[in-house]
TORKOL-4160 file (C-alpha; in steps of 0.2 Angstrom, whole numbers, padded with zeros to 4 digits, m for minus):
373
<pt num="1" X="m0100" Y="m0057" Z="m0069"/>
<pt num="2" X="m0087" Y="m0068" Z="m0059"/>
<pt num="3" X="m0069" Y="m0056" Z="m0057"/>
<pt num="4" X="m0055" Y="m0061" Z="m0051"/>
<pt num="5" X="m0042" Y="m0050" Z="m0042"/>
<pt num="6" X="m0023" Y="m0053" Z="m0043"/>
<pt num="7" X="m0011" Y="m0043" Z="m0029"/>
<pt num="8" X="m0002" Y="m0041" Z="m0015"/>
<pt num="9" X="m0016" Y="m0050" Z="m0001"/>
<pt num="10" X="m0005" Y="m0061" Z="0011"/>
<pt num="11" X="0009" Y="m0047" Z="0017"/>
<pt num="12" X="0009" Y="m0039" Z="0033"/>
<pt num="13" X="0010" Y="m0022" Z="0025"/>
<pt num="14" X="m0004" Y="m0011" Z="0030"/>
<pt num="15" X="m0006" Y="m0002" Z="0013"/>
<pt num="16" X="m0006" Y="m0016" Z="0004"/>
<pt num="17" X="m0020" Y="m0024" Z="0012"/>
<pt num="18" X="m0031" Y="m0008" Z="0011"/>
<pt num="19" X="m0028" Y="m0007" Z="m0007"/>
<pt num="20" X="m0033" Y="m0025" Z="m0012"/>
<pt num="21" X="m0050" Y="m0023" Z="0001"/>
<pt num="22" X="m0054" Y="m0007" Z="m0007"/>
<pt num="23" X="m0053" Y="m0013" Z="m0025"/>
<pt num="24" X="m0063" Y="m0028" Z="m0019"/>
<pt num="25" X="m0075" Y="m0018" Z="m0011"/>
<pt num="26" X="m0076" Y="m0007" Z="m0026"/>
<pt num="27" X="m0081" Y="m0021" Z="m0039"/>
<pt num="28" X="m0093" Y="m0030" Z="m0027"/>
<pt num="29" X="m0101" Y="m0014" Z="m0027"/>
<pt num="30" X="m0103" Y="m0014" Z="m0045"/>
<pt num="31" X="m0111" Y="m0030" Z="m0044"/>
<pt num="32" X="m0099" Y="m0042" Z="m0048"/>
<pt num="33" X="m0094" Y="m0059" Z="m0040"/>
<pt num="34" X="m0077" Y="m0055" Z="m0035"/>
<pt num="35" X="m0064" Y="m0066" Z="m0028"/>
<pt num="36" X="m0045" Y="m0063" Z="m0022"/>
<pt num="37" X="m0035" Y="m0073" Z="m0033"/>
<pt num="38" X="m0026" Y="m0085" Z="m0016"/>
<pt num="39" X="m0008" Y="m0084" Z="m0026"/>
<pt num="40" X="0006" Y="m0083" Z="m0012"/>
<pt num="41" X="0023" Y="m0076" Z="m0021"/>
<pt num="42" X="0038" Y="m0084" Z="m0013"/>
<pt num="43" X="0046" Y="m0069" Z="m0008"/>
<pt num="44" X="0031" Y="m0062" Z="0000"/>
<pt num="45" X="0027" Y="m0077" Z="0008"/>
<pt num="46" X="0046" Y="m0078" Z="0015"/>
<pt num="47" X="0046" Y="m0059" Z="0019"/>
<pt num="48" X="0032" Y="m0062" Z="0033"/>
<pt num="49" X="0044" Y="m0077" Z="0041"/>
<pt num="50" X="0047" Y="m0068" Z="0059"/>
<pt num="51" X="0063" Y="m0071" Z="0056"/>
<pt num="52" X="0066" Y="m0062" Z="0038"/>
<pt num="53" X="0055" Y="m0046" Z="0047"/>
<pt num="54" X="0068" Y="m0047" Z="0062"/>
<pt num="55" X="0084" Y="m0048" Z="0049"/>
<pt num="56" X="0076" Y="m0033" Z="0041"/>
<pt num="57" X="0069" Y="m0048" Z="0026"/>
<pt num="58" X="0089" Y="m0052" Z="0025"/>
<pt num="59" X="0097" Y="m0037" Z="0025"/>
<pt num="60" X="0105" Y="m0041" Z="0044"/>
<pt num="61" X="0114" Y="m0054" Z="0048"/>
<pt num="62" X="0107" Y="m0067" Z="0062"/>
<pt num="63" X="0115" Y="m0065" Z="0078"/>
<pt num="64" X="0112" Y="m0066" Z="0096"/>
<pt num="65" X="0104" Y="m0049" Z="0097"/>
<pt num="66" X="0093" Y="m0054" Z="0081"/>
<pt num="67" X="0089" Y="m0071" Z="0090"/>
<pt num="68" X="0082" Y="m0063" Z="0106"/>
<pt num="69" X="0073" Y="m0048" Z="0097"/>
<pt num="70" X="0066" Y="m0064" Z="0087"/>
<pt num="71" X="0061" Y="m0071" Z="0103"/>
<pt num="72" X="0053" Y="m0057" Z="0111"/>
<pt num="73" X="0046" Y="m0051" Z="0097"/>
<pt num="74" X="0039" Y="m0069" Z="0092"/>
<pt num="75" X="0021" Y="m0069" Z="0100"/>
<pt num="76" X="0018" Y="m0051" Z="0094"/>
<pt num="77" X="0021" Y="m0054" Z="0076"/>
<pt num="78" X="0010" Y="m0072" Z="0075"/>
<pt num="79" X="m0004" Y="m0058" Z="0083"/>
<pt num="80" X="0001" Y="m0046" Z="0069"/>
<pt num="81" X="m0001" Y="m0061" Z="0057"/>
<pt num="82" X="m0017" Y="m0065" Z="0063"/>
<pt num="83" X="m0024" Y="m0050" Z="0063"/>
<pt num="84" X="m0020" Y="m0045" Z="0045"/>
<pt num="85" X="m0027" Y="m0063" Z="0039"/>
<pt num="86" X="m0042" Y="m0061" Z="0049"/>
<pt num="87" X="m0044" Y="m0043" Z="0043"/>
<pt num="88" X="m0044" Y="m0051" Z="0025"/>
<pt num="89" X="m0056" Y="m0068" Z="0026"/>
<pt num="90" X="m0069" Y="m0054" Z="0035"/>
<pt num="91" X="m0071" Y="m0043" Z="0022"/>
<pt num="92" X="m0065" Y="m0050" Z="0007"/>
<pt num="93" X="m0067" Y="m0068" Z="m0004"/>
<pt num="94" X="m0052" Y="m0079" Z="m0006"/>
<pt num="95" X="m0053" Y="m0089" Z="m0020"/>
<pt num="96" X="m0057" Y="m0106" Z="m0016"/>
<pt num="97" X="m0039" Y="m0113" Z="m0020"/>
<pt num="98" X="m0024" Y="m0108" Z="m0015"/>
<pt num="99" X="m0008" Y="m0106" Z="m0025"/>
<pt num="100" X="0008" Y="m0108" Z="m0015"/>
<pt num="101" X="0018" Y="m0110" Z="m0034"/>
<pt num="102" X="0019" Y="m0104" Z="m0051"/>
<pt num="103" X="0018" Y="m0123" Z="m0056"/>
<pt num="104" X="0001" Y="m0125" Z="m0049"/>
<pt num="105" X="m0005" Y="m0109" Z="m0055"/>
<pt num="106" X="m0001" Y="m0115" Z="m0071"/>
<pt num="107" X="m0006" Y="m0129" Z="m0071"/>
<pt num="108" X="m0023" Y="m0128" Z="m0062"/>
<pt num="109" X="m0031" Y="m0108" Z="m0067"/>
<pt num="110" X="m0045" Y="m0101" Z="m0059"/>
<pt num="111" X="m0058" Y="m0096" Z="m0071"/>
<pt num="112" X="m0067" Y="m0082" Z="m0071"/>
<pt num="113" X="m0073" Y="m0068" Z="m0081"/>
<pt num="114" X="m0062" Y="m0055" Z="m0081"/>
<pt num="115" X="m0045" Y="m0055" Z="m0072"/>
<pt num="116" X="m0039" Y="m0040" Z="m0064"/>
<pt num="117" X="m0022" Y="m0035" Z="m0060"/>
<pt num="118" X="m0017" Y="m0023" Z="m0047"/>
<pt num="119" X="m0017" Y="m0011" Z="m0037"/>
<pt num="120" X="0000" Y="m0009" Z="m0029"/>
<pt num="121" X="0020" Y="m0013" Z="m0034"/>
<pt num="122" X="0012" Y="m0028" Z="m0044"/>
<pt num="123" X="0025" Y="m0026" Z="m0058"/>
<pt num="124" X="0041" Y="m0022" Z="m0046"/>
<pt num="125" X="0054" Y="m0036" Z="m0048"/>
<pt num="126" X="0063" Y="m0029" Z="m0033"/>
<pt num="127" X="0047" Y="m0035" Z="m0022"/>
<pt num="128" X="0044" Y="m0050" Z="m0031"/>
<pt num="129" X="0057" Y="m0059" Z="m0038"/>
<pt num="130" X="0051" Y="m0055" Z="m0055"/>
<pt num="131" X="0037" Y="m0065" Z="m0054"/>
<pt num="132" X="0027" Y="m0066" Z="m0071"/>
<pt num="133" X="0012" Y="m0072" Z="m0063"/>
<pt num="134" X="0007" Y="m0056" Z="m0059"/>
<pt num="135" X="0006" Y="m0052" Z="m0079"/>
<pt num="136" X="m0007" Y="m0065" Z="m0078"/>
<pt num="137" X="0002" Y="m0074" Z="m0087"/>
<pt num="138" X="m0008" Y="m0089" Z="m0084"/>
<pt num="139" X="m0023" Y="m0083" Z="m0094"/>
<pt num="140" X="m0026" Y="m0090" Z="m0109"/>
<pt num="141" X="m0040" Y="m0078" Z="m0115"/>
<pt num="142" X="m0030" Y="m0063" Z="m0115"/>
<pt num="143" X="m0046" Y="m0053" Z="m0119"/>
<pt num="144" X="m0053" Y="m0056" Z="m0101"/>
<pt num="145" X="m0036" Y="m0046" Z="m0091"/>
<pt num="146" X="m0036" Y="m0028" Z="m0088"/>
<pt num="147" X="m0025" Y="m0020" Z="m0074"/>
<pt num="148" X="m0032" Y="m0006" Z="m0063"/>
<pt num="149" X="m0019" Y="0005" Z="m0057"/>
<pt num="150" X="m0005" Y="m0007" Z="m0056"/>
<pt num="151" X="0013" Y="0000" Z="m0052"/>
<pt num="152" X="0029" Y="0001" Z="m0055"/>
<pt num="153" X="0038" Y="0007" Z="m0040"/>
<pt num="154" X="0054" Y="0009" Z="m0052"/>
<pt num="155" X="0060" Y="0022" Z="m0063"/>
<pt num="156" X="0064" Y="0012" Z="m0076"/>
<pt num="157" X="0065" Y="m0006" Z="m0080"/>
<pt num="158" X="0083" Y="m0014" Z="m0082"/>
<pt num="159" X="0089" Y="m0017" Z="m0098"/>
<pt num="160" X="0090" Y="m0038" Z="m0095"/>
<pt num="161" X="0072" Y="m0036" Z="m0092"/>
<pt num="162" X="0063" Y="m0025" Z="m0103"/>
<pt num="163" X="0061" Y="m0038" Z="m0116"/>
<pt num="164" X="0052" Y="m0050" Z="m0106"/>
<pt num="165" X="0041" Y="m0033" Z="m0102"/>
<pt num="166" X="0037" Y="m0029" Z="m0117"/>
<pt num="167" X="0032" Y="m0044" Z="m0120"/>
<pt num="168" X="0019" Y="m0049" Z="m0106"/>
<pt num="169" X="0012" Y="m0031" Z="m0106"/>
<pt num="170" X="0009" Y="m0031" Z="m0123"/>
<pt num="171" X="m0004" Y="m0044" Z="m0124"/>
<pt num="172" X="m0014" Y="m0034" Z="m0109"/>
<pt num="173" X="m0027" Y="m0027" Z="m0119"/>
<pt num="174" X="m0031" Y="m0013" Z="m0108"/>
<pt num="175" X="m0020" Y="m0007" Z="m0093"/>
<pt num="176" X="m0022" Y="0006" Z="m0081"/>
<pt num="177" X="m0005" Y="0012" Z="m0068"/>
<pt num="178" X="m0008" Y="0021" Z="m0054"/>
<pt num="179" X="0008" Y="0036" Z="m0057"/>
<pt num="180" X="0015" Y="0043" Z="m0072"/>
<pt num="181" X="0031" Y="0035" Z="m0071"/>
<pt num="182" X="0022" Y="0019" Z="m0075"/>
<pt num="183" X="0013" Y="0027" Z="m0089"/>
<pt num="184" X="0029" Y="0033" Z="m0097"/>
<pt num="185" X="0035" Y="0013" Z="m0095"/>
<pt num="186" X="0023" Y="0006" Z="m0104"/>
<pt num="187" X="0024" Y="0021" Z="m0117"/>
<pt num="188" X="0041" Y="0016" Z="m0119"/>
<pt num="189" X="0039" Y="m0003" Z="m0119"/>
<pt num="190" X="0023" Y="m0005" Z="m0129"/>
<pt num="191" X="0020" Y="0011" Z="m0137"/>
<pt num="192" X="0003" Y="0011" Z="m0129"/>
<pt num="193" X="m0006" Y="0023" Z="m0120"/>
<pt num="194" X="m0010" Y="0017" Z="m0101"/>
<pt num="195" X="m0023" Y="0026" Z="m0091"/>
<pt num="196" X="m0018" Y="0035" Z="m0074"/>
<pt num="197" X="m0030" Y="0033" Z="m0060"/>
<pt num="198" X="m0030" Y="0035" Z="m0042"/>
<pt num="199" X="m0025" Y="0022" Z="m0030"/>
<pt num="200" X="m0039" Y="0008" Z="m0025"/>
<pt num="201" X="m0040" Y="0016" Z="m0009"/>
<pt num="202" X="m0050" Y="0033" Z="m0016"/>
<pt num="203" X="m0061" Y="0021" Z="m0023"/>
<pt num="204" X="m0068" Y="0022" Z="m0004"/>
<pt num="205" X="m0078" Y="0037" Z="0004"/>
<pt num="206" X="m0069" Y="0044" Z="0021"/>
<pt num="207" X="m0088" Y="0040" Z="0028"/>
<pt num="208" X="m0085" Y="0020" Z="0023"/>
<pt num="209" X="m0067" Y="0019" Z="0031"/>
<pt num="210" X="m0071" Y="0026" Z="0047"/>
<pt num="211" X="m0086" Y="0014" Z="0048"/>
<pt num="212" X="m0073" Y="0000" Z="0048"/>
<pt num="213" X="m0066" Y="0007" Z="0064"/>
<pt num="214" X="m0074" Y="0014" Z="0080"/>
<pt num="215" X="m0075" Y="0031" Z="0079"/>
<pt num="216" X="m0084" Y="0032" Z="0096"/>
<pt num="217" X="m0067" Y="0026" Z="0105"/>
<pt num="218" X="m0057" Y="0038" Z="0100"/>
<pt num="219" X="m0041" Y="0050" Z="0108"/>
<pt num="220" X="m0045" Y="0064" Z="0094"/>
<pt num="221" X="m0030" Y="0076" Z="0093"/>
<pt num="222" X="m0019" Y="0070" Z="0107"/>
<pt num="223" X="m0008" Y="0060" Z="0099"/>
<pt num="224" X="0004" Y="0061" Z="0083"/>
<pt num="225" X="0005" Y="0046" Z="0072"/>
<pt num="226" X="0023" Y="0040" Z="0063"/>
<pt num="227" X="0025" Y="0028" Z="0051"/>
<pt num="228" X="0044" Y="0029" Z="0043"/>
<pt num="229" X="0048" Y="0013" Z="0033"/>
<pt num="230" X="0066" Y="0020" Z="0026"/>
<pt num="231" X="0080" Y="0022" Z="0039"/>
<pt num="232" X="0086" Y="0040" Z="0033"/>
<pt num="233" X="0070" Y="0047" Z="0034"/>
<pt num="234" X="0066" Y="0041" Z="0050"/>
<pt num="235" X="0082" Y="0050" Z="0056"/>
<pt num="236" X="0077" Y="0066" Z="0047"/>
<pt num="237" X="0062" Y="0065" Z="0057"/>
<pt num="238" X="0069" Y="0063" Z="0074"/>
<pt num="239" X="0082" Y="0077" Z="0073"/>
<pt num="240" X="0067" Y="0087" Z="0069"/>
<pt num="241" X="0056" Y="0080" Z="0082"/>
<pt num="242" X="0068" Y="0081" Z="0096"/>
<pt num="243" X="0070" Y="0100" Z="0094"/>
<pt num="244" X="0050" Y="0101" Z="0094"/>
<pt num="245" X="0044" Y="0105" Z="0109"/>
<pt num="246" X="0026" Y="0109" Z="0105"/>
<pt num="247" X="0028" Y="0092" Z="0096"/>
<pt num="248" X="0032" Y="0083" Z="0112"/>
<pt num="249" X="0015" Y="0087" Z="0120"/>
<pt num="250" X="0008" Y="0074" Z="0111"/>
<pt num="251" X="0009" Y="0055" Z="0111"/>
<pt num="252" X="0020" Y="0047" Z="0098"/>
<pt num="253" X="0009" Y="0031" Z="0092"/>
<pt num="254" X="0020" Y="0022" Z="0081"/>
<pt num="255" X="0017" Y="0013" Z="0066"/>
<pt num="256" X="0032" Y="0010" Z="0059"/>
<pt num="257" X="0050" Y="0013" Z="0060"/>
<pt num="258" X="0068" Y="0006" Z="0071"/>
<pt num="259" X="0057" Y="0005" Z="0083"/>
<pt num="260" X="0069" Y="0002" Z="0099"/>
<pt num="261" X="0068" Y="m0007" Z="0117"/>
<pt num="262" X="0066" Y="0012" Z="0127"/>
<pt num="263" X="0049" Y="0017" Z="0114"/>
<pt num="264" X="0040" Y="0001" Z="0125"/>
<pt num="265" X="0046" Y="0009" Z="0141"/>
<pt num="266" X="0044" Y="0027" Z="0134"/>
<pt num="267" X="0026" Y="0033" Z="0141"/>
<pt num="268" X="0026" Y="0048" Z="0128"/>
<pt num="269" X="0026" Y="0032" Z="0115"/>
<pt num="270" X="0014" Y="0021" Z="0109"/>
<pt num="271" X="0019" Y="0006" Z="0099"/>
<pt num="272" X="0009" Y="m0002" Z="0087"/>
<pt num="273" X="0019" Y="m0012" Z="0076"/>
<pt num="274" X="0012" Y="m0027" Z="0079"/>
<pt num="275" X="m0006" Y="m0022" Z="0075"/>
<pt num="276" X="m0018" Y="m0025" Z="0064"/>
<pt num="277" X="m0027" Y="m0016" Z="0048"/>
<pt num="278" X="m0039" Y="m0007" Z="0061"/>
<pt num="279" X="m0026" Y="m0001" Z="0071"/>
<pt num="280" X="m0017" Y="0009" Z="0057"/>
<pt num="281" X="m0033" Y="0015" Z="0052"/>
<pt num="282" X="m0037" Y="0018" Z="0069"/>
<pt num="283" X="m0022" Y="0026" Z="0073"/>
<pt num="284" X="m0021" Y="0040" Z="0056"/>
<pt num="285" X="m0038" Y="0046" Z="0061"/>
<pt num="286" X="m0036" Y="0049" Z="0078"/>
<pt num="287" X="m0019" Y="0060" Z="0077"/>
<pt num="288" X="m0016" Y="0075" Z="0077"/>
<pt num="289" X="m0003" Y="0075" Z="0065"/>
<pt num="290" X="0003" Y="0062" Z="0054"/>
<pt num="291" X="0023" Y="0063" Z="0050"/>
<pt num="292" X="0027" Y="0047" Z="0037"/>
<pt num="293" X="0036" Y="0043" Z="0020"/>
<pt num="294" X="0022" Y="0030" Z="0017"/>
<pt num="295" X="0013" Y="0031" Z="0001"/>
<pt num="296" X="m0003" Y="0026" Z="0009"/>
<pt num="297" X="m0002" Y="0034" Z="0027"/>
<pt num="298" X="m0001" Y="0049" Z="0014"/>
<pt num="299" X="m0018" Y="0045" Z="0007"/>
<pt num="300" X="m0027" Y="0041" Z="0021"/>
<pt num="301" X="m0020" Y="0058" Z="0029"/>
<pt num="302" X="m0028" Y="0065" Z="0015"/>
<pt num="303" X="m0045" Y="0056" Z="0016"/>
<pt num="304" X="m0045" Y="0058" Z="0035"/>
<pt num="305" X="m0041" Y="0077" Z="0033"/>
<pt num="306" X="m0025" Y="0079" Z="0044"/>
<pt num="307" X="m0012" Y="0089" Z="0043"/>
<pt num="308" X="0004" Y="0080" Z="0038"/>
<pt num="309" X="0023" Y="0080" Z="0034"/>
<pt num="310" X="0029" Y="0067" Z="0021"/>
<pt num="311" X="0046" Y="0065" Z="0016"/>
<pt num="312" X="0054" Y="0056" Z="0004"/>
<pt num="313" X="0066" Y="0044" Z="0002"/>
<pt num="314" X="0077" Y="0049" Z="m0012"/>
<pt num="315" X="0071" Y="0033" Z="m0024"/>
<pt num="316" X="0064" Y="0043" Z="m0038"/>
<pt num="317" X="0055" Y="0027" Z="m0043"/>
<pt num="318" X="0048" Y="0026" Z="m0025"/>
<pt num="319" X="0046" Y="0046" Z="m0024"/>
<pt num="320" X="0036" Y="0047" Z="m0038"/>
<pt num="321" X="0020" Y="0041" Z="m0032"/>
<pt num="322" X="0020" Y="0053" Z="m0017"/>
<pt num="323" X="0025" Y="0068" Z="m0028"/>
<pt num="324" X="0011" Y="0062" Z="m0040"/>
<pt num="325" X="0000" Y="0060" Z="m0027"/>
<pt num="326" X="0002" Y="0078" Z="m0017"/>
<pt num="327" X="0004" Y="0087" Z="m0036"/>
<pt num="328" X="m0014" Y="0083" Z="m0039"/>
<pt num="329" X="m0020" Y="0090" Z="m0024"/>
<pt num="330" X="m0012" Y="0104" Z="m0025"/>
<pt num="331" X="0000" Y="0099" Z="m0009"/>
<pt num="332" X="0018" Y="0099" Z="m0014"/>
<pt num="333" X="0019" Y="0111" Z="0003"/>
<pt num="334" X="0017" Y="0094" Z="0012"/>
<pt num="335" X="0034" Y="0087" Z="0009"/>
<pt num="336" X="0048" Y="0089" Z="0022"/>
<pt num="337" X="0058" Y="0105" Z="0017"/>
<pt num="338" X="0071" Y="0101" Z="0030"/>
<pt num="339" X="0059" Y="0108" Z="0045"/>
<pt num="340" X="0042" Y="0105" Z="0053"/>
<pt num="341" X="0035" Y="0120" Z="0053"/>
<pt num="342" X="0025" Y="0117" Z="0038"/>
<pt num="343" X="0015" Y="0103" Z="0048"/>
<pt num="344" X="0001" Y="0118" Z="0052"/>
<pt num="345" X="m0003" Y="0123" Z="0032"/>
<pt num="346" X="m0020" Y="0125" Z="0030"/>
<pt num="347" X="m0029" Y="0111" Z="0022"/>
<pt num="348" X="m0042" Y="0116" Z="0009"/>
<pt num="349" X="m0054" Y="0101" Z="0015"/>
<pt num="350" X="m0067" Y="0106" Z="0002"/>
<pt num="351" X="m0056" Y="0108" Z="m0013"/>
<pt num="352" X="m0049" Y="0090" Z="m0007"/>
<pt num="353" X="m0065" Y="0083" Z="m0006"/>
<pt num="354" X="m0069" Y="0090" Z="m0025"/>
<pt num="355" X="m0053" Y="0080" Z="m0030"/>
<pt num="356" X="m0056" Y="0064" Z="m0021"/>
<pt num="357" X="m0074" Y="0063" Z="m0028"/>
<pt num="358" X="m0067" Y="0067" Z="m0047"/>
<pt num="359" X="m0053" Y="0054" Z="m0046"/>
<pt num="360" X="m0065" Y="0039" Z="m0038"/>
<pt num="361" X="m0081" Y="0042" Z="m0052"/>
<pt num="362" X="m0066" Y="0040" Z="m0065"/>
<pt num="363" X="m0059" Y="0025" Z="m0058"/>
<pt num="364" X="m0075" Y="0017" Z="m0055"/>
<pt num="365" X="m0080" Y="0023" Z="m0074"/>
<pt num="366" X="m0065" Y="0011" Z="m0080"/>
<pt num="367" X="m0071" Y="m0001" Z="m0068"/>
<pt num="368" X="m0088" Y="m0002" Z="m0075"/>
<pt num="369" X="m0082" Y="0000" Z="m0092"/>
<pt num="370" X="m0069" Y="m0016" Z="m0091"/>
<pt num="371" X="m0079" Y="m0028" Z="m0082"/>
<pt num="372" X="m0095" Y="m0026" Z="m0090"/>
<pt num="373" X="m0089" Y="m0026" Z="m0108"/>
């Protein structure tokens, strides 16, 4: 059975490159031929320019401090680049041709047997410009598609949109999302009934991602890992954190997050913005604590069985995968509830490792069930 994959690949966002391997990983275990689907999305493609990640993909204008954080910064993100591309030709396939437009996706489809969408913010206009290509669209045979817990990341869809909605997720004979936000969209767009299942990353044992890194070389417990991708909760953090002293102990790796000229001279900082998949990875299982708003810093806290603070960011869309996510687990306690005290909850490993078992035999049940059908 020859799959191919459509998602979110070429980005330098850590998550998203775990999820797509994971989902491959997952399929190729079930014994199919599985390829990523090389389709670069203009905005994505744009969003990794070093200057779009310097101008905050936009949202700052270009100046002279822009142009020398740009120059500084240059050599660091054509290494972050490189390493997330490398990361990905590794350990997964790339279809054989690539797809810089919608035109020549259109014009020249890759074949294959079943077409999956997803995972991630697959159907998020905000991220994609409201590219329909990611409906697959492009299939003629709309038997072969399926999505596996694709997502929203919205509320709800805008008015001026939910027609063209509708429309392209009706013809999906069998979708999955990944919170129940998007389940309740497609209820209300389609009147059908869309599966909820657990991110691609569950679809991984803890045992298999640890054995991406080494586990050997490791700093166990001395440092704390932050990964804030939203300004105001990066703040919240940092009032927190500088009233901590027992947090202070620790090294502060960061992932993520306004980082600042003083964190690459600071010695109680480590920065690691500018590193690959395997340093993210890397960097969650060797903290001690992990403090993030990140959906999937959240899961892999979880997988790696750390204690962790995650706030949010006030975007119900957003929001609601996180709340999902520790609602399951039983770990609502987890959110930031204005202080950091509640960094040292006890986790209930086994109960966790129950949940995490139960979510990934589901998910690859749908996975076995829709590609061998």
């Amino acid at each position: 059975m020859k799959v191919g994959i459509l998602t979110y690949h070429n980005t330098l966002n850590f998550g998203a490159v775990m999820q797509c391997y994971a989902l491959y990983k997952a399929c190729s275990n079930l014994g199919a031929e599985v390829e990523i689907i090389d389709y670069r999305n203009w905005v994505i493609k744009n969003n990794v320019k070093p200057i779009s990640m310097i101008t905050r993909r936009g949202k700052e204008k270009i100046n002279i401090k822009s142009i020398i954080k740009l120059l500084c910064a240059y050599p660091m993100i054509k290494f972050k680049k490189a390493s997330f591309e490398g990361f990905i030709k590794k350990n997964t396939m790339l279809s054989k041709k690539g797809y810089d437009t919608r035109e020549e996706i259109l014009n020249a489809s890759p074949e294959y047997d079943k077409y999956i969408i997803g995972s991630d913010q697959v159907w998020n206009y905000n991220i994609n410009g409201m590219d329909t290509t990611y409906f697959m669209d492009f299939v003629k045979d709309e038997s072969r598609i399926f999505s596996f817990s694709s997502s929203f990341g919205l509320e709800a869809i805008d008015e001026d949109k939910k027609k063209i909605y509708s429309s392209l997720l009706a013809r999906i004979p069998e979708i999955s999302v990944r919170e129940q936000q998007g389940s309740k969209i497609i209820r209300d767009l389609t009147g059908k009934d869309a599966k909820v299942l657990c991110d691609p990353v569950f679809l991984i044992p803890k045992e298999e991602w640890i054995s991406l890194i080494n586990p050997n070389n490791r700093s166990e417990n001395s440092n704390i890992c932050t990964y804030f991708l939203n300004h105001n909760t990066k703040r919240q953090f940092e009032s927190e954190y500088n009233k901590s002293a027992a947090l202070k102990e620790y090294k502060n790796v960061k992932l993520a997050g306004g980082i600042t000229f003083k964190d690459f001279i600071d010695r109680n900082v480590q920065v690691k913005i500018f590193g690959g998949p395997l340093d993210y990875l890397k960097s969650i299982y060797d903290a001690k604590y992990i403090f993030t708003d990140s959906f999937h810093a959240t899961v892999f806290a979880i997988l790696f069985e750390k204690n962790f603070v995650t706030f949010l960011s006030g975007n119900k869309g957003r929001d609601s995968r996180i709340i999902d996510l520790l609602k399951l687990f039983n770990m609502e306690n987890c959110i930031y509830n204005g202080r950091l005290s509640n960094v040292d909850d006890r986790i209930d490993i086994i109960r966790n490792k129950k949940i995490c078992e139960g979510i990934r035999n589901e998910a690859i049940e749908y996975l076995k069930k829709n590609i061998t059908r």
